[in-house]
N, C-alpha and C positions, 0 to 999 in steps of 0.2 A: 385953883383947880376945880371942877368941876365932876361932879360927884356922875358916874352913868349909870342908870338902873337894869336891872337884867330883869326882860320877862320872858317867863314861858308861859308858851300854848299847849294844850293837852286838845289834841284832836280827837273824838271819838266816832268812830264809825256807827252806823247804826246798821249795815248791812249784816253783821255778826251778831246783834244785839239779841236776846232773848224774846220772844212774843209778849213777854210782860211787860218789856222796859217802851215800848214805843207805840205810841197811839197806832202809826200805820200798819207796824208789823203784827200787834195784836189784831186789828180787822181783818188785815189777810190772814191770818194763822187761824183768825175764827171761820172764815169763808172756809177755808182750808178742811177743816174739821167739819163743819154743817156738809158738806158734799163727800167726804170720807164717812163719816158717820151715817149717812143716807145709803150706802153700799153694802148689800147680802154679802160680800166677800171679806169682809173683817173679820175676827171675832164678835162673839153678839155681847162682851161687854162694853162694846164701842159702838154697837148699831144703836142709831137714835140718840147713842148720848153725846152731846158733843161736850160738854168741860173731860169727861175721859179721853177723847179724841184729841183736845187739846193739850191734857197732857202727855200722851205720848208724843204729839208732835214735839213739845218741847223737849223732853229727853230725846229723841230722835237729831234735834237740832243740834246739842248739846257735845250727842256721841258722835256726830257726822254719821249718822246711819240712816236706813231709808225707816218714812214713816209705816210701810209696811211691815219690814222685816220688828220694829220695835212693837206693833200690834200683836205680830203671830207671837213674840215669846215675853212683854212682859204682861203679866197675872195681875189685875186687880184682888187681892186678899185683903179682908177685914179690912179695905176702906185703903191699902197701902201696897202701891205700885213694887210686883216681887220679879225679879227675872226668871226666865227657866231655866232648869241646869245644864241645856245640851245649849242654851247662847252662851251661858258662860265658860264653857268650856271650850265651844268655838272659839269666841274672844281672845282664851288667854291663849289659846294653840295658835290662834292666828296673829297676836302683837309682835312675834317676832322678839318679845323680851325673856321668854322662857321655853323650855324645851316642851316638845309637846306632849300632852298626859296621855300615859298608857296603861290600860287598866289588865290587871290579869287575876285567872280565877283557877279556881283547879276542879277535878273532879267533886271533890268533897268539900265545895260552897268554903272553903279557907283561904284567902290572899296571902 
């Protein structure tokens, strides 16, 4: 009898890969960033810098969102990347996993 060996292949794409994992997609993702960070239309914690421009683009990649929309609302604070509260509130109103938040107030500032 003859013994048959079983191999598997584990194929990975690099088209989904993160800008860190791939020599190519790092160079573009830094192009990417030098030419976004060159633009008066960001926020000015992302004008001239490009490792911040970079990393939004990667969370930008990550969320499937555009690298604009993830400049206007996430906050560099103390050195760590914060969202704003009207993205996250979009976000969770818009997953379609939970109902959407409704906020109510009354005359006398009490919910």
């Amino acid at each position: 009898m003859q013994n048959k060996e079983t191999t598997t292949t584990l194929a990975v794409s690099t088209e989904t890969d993160s800008a860190a994992l791939s020599v190519n997609n790092f160079d573009h993702a830094q192009r990417v960033a030098k030419a976004l960070s060159s633009s008066t239309m960001i926020p000015a914690q992302y004008q001239n810098n490009i490792p911040n421009t970079l990393v939004a683009l990667e969370m930008a990649h990550r969320i499937g969102a555009s690298p604009l929309m993830v400049m206007q609302n996430l906050h560099i604070i103390h050195g760590r990347p914060s969202w704003s509260s009207s993205f996250i509130i979009a976000a969770l109103n818009s997953c379609g996993r939970f109902s959407a938040i409704n906020f109510e107030t009354s005359a006398d500032g009490k919910a």
